[in-house]
N, C-alpha and C positions, 0 to 999 in steps of 0.2 A: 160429680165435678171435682175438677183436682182442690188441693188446699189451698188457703190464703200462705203466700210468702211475701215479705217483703225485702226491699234488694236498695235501700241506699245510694246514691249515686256520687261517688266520691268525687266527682268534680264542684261539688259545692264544699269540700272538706278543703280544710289547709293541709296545702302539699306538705310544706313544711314541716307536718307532725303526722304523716299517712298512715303511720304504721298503730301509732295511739292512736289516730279518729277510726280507723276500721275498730280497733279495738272496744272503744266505746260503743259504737252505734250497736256490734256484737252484746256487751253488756247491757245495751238498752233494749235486748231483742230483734233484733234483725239477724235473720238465717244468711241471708246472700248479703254482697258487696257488690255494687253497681260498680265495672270500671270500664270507663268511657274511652276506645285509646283509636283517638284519632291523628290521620296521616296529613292533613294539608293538600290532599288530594281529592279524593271523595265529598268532603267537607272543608270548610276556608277556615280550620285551625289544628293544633298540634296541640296535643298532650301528654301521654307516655306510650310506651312502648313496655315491649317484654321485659328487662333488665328493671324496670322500675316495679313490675310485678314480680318479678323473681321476689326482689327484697319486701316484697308486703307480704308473699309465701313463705318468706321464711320468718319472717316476724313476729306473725300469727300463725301459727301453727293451724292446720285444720279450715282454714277459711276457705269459705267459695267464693270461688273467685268468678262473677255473671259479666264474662270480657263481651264488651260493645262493641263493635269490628266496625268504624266508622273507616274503612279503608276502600282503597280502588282495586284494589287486586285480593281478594278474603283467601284467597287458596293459596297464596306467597308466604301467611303467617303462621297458618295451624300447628304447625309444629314451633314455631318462639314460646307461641301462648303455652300451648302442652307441656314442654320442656320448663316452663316457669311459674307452671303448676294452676292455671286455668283450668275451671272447673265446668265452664260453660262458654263454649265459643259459638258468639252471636254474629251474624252474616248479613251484608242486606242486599236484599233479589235486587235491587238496580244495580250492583256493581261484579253482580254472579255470572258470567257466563257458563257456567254447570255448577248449579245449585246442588245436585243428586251426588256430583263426584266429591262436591265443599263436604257436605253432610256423611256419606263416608269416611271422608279423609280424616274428618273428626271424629267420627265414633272409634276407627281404628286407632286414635291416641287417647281413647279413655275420657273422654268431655261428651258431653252433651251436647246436642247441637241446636240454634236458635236459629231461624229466619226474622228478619226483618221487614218491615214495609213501612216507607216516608210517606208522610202526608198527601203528597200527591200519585201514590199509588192504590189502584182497588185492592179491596181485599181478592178478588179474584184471580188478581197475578199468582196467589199464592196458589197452586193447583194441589190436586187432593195427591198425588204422588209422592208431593215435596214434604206435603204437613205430614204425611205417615212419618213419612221418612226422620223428619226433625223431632224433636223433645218440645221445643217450645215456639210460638208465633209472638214476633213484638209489634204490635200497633205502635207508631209514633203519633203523640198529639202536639209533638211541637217538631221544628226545620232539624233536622238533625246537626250539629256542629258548634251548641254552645249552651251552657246549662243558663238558667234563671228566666227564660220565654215565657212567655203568657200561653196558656191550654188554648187546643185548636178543637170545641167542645163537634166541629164536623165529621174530624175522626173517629168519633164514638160508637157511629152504628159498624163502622169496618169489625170492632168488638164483637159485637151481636150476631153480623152476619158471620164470622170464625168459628165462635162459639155456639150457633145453631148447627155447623157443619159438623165440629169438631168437639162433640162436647168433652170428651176425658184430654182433653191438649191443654198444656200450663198455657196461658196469653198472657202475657205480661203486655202492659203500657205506661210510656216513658216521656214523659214532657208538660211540663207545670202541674203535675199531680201534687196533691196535699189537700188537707182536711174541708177547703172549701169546692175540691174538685173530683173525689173521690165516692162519692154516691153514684153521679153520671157510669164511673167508670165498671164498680161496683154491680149496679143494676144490669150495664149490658153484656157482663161476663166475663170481667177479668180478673186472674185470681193471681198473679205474679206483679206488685204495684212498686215501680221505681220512682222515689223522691229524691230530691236533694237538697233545696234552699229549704224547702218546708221542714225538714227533719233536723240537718245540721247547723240551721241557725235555730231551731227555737230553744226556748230557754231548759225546757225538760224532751228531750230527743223522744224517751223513752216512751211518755203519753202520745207524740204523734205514732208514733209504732205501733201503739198499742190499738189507738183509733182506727189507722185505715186496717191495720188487721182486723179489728171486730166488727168496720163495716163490710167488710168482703164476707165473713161467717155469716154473717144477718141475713145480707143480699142472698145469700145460698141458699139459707135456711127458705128465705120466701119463695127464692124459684121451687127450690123441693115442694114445698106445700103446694103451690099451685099446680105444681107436674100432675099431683095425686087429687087434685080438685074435680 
């Protein structure tokens, strides 16, 4: 099973200071950067755009940058995000009419490529052609379009059932994750875990980091043992 990462969601950081809270939550241990850039289209609110990510690329040297494509058209951007130095361009199968071509059009600018699925999507939309093809699958556990929602604990098994198909595939899952919601997510197999309130408000960032990373290790280590039971 892939490693535990965890990826911050910079829409609970102050905009105001983007380029020091990537910074920090980097110094608190977090590998990726959750950035959320929604159009007003796909979802009922606006955030940033490429040009706000240029300058967090260039700010931070070296960051990855895990871009959330909350857009209506995912195949119009790949190259802004690219060009502004996205590290991982994430797509979601409801606004895809060629998922196969998105996932191309992004390995050929050097990113990685993510599918997504909203809450009211099976995990079966996701077909097995699409997940070879991608780097990573994202479970949403909350509405896509605005950070600080309450965990939707129904989307958990879509986890399980990914990860019984897909076992060497990053899953990541994204919405009201943190320290009282992260065992759930943990146990049914997901090893890429996006926070936001939970991280960038608590008082020492770095011990939430620290925990749901080590409960994703834990969780692994138990499924291993059992595998060999």
């Amino acid at each position: 099973m892939p490693r535990a990462i965890i990826s911050p969601s910079v829409l609970a950081s102050d905009f105001g200071q983007l380029t020091a809270e990537c910074k920090r939550m980097i110094k608190g241990g977090a590998e990726w950067l959750h950035m959320d850039v929604m159009d007003g289209h796909f979802v009922p609110n606006i955030t940033m755009g490429a040009p706000i990510l240029a300058c967090v690329s260039k700010g931070v040297p070296g960051i990855f940058m895990d871009c959330h494509m909350m857009v209506a058209q995912p195949e119009k951007w790949v190259d802004d995000i690219a060009d502004a130095g996205g590290s991982l361009y994430c797509f979601h199968l409801e606004a895809a009419s060629d998922p196969l071509a998105i996932i191309d059009h992004i390995h050929q600018r050097n990113m990685k490529a993510g599918v997504a699925i909203s809450p009211d999507t099976p995990s079966s939309a996701i077909t097995d052609e699409i997940a070879h093809a991608a780097d990573m699958l994202l479970v949403m556990t909350v509405y896509p379009g605005r950070g600080g929602q309450k965990f939707l604990e129904r989307c958990v098994p879509k986890v399980a059932e990914l990860r019984a198909r897909f076992p060497d595939k990053d899953i990541e899952v994204d919405g009201g994750v943190g320290p009282k919601t992260i065992d759930v997510c943990a146990d049914a197999g997901s090893n890429v875990i996006v926070a936001g309130t939970a991280i960038f408000n608590a008082p020492e960032p770095e011990k939430v980091i620290s925990l749901l990373k080590s409960t994703i290790d834990t969780a692994q280590a138990k499924a291993k043992a059992a595998a060999k039971a």
